[in-house]
C-alpha positions as CSV (number, residue, x, y, z in Angstrom):
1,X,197.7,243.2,309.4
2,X,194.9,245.4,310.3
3,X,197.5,248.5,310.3
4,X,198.5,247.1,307.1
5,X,195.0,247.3,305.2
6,X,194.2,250.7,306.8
7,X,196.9,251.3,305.1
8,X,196.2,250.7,301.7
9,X,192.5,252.1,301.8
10,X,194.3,255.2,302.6
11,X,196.5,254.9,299.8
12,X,193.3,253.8,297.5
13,X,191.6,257.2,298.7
14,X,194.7,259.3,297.8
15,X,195.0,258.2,294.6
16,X,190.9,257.9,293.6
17,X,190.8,261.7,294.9
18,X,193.9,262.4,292.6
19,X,192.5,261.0,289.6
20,X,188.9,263.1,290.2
21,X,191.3,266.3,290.6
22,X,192.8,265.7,287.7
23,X,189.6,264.6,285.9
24,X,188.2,267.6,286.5
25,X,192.0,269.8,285.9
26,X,191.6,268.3,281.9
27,X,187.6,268.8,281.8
28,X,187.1,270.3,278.4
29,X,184.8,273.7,277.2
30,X,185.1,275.9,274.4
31,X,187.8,278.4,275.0
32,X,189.2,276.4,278.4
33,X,190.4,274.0,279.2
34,X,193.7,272.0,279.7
35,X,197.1,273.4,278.6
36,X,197.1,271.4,275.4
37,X,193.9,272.4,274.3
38,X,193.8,275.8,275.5
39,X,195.5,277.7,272.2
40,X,192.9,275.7,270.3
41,X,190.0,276.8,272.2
42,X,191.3,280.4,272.7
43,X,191.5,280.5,268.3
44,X,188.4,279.5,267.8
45,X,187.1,282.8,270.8
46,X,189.3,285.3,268.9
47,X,187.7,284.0,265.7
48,X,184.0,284.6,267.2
49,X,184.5,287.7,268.0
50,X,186.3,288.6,264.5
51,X,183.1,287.2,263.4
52,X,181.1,289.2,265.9
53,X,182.9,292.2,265.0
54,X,182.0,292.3,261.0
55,X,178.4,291.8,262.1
56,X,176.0,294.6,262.4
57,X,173.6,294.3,265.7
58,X,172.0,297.0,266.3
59,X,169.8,295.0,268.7
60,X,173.1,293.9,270.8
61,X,171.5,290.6,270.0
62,X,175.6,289.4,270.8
63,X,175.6,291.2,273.7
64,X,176.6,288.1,275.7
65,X,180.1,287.7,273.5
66,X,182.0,288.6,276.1
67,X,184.4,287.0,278.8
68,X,186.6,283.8,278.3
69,X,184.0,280.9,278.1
70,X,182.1,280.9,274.6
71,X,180.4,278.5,275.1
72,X,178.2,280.5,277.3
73,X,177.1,283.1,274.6
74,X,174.2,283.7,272.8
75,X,173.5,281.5,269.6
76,X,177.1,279.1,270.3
77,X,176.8,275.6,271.2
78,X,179.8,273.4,272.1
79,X,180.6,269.8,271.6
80,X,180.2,268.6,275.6
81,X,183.1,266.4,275.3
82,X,186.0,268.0,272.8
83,X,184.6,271.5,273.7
84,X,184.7,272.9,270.1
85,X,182.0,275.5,268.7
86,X,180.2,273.1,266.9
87,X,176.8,275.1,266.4
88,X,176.1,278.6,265.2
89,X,172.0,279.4,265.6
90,X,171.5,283.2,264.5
91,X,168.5,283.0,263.5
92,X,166.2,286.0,263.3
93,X,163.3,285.5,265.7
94,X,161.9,288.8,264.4
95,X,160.2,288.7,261.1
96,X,158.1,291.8,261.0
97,X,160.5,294.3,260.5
98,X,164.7,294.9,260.4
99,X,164.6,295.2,264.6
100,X,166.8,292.7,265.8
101,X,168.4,291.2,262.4
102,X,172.0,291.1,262.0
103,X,173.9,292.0,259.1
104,X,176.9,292.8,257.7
105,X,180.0,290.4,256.3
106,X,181.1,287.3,257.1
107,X,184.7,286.8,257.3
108,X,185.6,284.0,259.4
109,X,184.9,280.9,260.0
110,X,185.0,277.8,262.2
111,X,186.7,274.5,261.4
112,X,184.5,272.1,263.5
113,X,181.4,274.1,262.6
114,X,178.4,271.5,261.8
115,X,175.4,273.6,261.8
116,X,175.1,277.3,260.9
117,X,171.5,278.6,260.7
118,X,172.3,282.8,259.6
119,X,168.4,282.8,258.2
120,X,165.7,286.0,258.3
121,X,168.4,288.7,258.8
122,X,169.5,291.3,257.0
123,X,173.1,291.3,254.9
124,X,171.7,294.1,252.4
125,X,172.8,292.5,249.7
126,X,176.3,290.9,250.5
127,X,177.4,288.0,248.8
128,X,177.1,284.7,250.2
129,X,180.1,284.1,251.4
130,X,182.4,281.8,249.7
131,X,184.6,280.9,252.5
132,X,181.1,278.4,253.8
133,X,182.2,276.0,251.1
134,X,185.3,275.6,253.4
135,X,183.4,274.3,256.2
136,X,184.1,270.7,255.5
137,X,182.4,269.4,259.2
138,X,178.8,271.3,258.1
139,X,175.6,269.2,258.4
140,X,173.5,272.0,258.3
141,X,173.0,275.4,256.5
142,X,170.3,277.6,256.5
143,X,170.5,281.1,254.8
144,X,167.1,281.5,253.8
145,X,165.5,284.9,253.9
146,X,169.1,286.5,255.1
147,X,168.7,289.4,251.7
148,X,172.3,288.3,250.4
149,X,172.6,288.9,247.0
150,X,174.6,287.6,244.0
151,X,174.4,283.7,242.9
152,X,174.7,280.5,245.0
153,X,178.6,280.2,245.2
154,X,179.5,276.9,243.3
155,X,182.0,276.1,246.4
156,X,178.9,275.3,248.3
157,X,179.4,271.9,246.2
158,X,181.9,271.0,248.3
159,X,180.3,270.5,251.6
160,X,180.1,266.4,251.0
161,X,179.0,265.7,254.8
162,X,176.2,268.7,254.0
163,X,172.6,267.0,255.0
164,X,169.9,269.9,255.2
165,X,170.0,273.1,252.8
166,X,168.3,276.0,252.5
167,X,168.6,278.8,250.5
168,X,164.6,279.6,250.1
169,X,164.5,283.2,248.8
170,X,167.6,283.8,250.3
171,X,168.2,287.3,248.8
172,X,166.3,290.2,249.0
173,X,163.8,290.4,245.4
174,X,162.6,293.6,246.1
175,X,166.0,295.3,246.1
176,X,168.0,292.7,244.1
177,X,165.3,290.9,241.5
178,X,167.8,290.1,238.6
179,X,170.6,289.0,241.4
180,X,169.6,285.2,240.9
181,X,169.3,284.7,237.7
182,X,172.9,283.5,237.3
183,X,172.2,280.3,238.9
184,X,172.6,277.1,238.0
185,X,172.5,273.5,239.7
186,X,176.1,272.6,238.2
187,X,177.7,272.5,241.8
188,X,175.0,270.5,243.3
189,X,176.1,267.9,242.5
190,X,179.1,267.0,245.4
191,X,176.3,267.3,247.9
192,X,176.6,263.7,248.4
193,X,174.9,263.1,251.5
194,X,171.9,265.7,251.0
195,X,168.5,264.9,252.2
196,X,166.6,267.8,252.8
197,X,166.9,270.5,249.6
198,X,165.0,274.0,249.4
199,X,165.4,276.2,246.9
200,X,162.4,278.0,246.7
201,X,162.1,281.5,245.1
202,X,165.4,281.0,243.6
203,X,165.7,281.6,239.9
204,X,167.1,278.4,238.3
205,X,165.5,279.2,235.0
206,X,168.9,278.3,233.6
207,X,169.1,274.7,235.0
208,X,165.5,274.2,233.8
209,X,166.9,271.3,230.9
210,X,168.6,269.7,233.8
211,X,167.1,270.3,237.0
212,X,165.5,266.5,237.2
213,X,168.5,264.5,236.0
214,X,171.0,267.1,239.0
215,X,168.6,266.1,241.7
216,X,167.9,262.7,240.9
217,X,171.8,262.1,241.9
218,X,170.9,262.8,245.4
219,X,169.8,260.8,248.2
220,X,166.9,263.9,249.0
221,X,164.1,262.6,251.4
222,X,162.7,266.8,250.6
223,X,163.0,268.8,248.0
224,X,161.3,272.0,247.9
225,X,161.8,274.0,244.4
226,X,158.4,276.6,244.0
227,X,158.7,279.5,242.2
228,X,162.0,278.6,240.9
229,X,161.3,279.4,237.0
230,X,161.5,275.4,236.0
231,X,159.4,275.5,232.6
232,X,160.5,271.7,231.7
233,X,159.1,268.5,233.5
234,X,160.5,265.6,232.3
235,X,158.3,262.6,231.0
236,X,160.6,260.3,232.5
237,X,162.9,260.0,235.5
238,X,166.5,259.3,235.1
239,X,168.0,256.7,237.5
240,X,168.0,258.1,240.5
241,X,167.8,258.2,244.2
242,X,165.2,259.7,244.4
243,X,163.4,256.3,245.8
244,X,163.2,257.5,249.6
245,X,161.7,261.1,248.5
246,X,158.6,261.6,250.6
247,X,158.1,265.5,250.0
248,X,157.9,266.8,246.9
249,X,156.8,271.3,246.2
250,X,157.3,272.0,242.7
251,X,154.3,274.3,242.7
252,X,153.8,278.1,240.9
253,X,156.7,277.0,238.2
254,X,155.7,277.1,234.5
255,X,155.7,273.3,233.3
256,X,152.7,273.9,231.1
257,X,152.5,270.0,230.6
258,X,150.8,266.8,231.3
259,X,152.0,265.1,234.7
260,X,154.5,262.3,234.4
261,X,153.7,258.9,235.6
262,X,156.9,258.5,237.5
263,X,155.7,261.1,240.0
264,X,153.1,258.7,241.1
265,X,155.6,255.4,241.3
266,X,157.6,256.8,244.1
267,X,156.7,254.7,246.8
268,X,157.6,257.0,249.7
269,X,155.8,259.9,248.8
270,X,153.8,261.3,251.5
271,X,153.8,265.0,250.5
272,X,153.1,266.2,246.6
273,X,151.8,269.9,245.7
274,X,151.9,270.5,242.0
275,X,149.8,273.7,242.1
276,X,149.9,276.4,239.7
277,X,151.6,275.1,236.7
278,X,149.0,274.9,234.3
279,X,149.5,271.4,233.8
280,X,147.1,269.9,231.7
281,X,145.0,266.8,230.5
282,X,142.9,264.3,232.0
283,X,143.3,263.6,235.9
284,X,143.1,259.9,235.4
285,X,145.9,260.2,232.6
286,X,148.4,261.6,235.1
287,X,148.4,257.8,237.0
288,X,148.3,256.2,233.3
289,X,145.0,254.8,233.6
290,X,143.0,252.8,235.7
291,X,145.0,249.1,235.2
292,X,148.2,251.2,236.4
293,X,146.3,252.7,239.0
294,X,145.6,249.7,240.4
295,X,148.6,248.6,240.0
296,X,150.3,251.4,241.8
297,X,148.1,250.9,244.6
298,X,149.0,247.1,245.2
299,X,153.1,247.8,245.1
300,X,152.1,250.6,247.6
301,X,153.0,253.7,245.6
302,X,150.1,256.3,246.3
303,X,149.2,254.7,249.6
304,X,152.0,256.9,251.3
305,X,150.3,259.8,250.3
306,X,148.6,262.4,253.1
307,X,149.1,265.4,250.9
308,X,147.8,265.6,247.4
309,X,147.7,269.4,245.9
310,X,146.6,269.8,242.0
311,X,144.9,273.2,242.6
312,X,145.2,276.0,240.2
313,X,146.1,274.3,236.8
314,X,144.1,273.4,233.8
315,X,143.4,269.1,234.6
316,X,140.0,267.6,233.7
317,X,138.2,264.3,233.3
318,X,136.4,262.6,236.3
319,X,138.2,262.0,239.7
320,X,136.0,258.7,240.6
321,X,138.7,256.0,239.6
322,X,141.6,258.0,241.4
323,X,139.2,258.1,244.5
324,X,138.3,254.6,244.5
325,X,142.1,253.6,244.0
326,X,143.3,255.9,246.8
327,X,139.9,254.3,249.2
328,X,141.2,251.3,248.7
329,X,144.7,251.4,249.9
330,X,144.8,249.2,253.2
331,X,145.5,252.3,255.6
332,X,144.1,255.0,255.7
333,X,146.8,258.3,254.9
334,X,145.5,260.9,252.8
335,X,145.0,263.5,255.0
336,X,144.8,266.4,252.6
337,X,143.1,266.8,248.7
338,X,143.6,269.9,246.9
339,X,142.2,269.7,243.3
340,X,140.7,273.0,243.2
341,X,140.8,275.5,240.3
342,X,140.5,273.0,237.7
343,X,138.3,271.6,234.6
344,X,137.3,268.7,237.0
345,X,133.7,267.1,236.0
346,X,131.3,264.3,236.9
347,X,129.6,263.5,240.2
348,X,131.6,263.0,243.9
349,X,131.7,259.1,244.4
350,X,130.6,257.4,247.3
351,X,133.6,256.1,247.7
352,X,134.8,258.9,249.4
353,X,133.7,258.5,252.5
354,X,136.4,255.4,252.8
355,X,138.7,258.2,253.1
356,X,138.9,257.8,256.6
357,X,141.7,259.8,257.4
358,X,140.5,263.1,254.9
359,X,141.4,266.3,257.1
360,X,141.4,268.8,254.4
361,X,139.0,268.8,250.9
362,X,139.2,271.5,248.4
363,X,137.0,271.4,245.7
364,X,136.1,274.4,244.7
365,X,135.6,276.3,241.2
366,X,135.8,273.2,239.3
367,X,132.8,271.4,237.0
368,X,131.1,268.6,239.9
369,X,127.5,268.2,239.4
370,X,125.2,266.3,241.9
371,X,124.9,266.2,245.4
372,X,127.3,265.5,248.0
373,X,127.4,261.5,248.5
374,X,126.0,260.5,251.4
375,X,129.1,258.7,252.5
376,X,130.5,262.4,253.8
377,X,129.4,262.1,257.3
378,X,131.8,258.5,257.4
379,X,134.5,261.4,257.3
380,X,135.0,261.8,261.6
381,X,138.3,264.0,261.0
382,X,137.2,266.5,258.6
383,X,138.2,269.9,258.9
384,X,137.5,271.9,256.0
385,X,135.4,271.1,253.2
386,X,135.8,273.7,249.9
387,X,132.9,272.7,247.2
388,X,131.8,276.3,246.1
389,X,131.6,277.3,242.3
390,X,130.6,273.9,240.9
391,X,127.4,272.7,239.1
392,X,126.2,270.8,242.1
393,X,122.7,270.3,242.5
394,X,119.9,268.3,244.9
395,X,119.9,268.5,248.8
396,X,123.2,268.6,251.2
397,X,122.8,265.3,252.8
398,X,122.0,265.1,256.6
399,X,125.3,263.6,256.9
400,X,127.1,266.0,257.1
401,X,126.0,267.0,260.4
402,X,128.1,264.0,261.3
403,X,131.8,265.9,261.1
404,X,131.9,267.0,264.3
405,X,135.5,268.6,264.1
406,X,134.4,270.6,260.6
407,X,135.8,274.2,261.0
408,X,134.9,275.5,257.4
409,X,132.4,274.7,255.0
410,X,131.6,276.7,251.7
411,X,129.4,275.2,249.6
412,X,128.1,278.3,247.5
413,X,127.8,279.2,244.1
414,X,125.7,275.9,243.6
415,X,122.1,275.4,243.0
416,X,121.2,273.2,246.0
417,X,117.3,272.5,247.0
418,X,115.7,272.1,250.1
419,X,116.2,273.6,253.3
420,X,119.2,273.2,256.2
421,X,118.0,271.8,259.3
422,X,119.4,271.3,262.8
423,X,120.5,267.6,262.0
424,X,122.5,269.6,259.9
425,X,124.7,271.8,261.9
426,X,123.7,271.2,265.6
427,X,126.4,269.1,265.9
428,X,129.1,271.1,264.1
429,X,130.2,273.2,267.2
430,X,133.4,273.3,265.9
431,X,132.2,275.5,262.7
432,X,134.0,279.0,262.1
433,X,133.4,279.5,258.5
434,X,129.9,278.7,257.0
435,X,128.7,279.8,253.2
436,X,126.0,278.2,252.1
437,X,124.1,280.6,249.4
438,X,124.5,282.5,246.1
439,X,125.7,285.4,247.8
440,X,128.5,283.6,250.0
441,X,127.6,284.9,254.0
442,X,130.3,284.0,256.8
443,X,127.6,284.2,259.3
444,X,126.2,280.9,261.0
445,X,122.6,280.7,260.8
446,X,120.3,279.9,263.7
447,X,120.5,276.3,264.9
448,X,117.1,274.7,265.8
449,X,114.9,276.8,262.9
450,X,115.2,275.3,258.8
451,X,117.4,277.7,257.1
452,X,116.1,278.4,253.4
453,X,119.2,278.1,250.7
């Protein structure tokens, strides 16, 4: 009996140290492998180094593209359990120059491919290839800053599983500036699954009719379109899905309108920069008016917000009601408010200081008159406060003295009163940036002794 059972633990042992043999005989990796998968993995080698061989490097950036596992080289990353190339990161690291950018064509590709990243290189002005538009498996794409040329290939439009995109200024303007002015946003629309959409620099002058009703078809959480030549903001959104958008750039574009309510009803928002656009009319117009405002604040739309840039466009009015709105929200998010450049009048509002959160608070060259409220010093996060070229008068409150992390603070071109004294700025021993008079000085004047402004 005893021989018996010795027995079969030996036999258990033979066959548990078979199976981890031959576990590890069929463990997978990109160009290895077992004899079934091997022609696989060796294709999709010989196609890298096609790949690698249409590339320019004068770097040797791919110096590593060499032997008989890929998976090893520079840039590749493999699927750890089918052992496909799954991930190609080329990414220029080097943005100050052409050292170390690849370039060339692109002439093969991978099947299983689900994130290529070619951005800041160099392709002196090749087309973007169309063959991408092939890579059904691709999640990601980035070709931003690569100096292709020529317009966004419609077949892009067919990467359904696509989920992050960016072409931001992905050809090279100083060499090719007409190049992308043949686009349009026709093929966009079989990116079914996109959330995160850039754009920017791209000339889309011709979609500018369309551009709102093309997105809005998308299930975009970002969407990044400055500088893109858009000259027409719709006054009313088209049904969309654009419900779970929380950032939205559509700054330096030439909209030359009022701002439509619907921006201010999407619930998710947490990042909105409208700057230079020359958008116009009264501040408190652009939320509808104060019933809405309230409004939008109780179903939570606004209260999402920690971004908020207006800067450089033509809005007047008062900002008191859209201040008291946002300091009334039940948590505190706005972390950033850019309204500066503007027509903006009437006094800061105490109300301000139930900004609790307020990093960031640019101001400047607008119409404020009065002093800053006294509520400022309620304001523990504050980083940077802008006021300069208003109408604002009186003294700076002691307050202020209270912002311990404040970095920057120009409050010039004003006519304050009254003198600066070390419960002023003793405490601000995080201060870089200080301009206080007329003539705007950088310099930080003595603590301890009342400085004259």
């Amino acid at each position: 009996m005893a021989t018996s059972n010795a027995s079969l633990q030996l036999l258990f042992l033979v066959i548990m140290s078979s199976g981890f043999l031959f576990h590890e005989t069929l463990k997978p990796g990109c160009c290895r492998g077992d004899h079934h998968r091997a022609a696989s993995f060796e294709t999709e080698r010989v196609v890298l180094l096609k790949f690698k061989q249409g590339l320019t490097d004068s770097s040797h950036r791919l110096s590593s593209w060499v032997g008989e596992d890929c998976c090893k080289w520079r840039g590749v990353v493999c699927n750890h359990r089918s052992g496909h190339v799954i991930k190609l990161n080329l990414r220029s690291l080097d943005d100050d120059g052409t050292h170390g950018k690849l370039g060339g064509e692109i002439s093969h590709s991978l099947k299983y491919l689900n994130q290529l990243d070619l951005s800041m290189n160099n392709f002196e002005g090749t087309r973007i290839p169309k063959l991408i538009g092939s890579l059904e498996k691709l999640r990601y794409l980035n070709l931003s800053g690569a100096s292709f040329s020529g317009p966004i290939p419609p077949q892009l439009g067919n990467l359904s599983r696509l989920i992050y995109l960016d072409l931001k200024e992905y050809f090279d303007f100083n060499t090719y500036p007409d190049e992308s002015s043949q686009n349009d946003l026709q093929w966009i629309s079989g990116l079914s699954s996109l959330r995160h959409l850039n754009l920017g620099g791209v000339n889309l002058s011709r979609a500018s009719a369309y551009w709102l009703h093309a997105v809005s078809k998308l299930p975009l959480s970002e969407l990044h379109l400055p500088s893109v030549g858009l000259s027409v903001l719709s006054r009313s959104l088209p049904s969309s899905n654009l419900t779970s958008l929380s950032m939205l750039v559509l700054s330096n574009n030439g909209f030359n309108s009022t701002i439509p309510h619907w921006l201010f009803q999407l619930r998710n928002l947490v990042y909105l920069d409208l700057s230079f656009n020359n958008l116009r009319g009264s501040i408190l117009d652009a939320f509808a008016n104060r019933t809405c405002l309230e409004s939008l604040r109780k179903m939570g739309s606004l209260c999402n917000l920690k971004t908020l840039i207006l800067s450089e466009n033509d809005l007047n009015g008062e900002i008191t009601d859209m201040i008291n709105v946002l300091s009334g929200c039940n948590k505190c998010s706005l972390e950033n408010l850019n309204l500066g450049l503007n027509e903006l009048g009437g006094f800061l509002p105490n109300s301000l200081g139930n900004l609790c959160s307020l990093q960031s608070l640019l101001l400047w060259e607008n119409s404020f008159v009065g002093s800053i409220p006294n509520s400022i010093g309620n304001l523990s996060h504050m980083k940077e406060l802008y006021l300069s070229n208003n109408q604002m008068n009186g003294t700076i409150p002691e307050t202020l003295g209270q912002l311990h992390e404040l970095a920057a603070l120009d409050v010039s071109e004003n006519s304050w009163e009254g003198v600066l004294t070390e419960a002023h700025l003793s405490n601000l021993t995080n201060l870089k940036e200080l301009s206080i008079a007329k003539f705007a000085s950088r310099s930080r004047p003595q603590i301890g002794h009342p400085y004259q402004y």
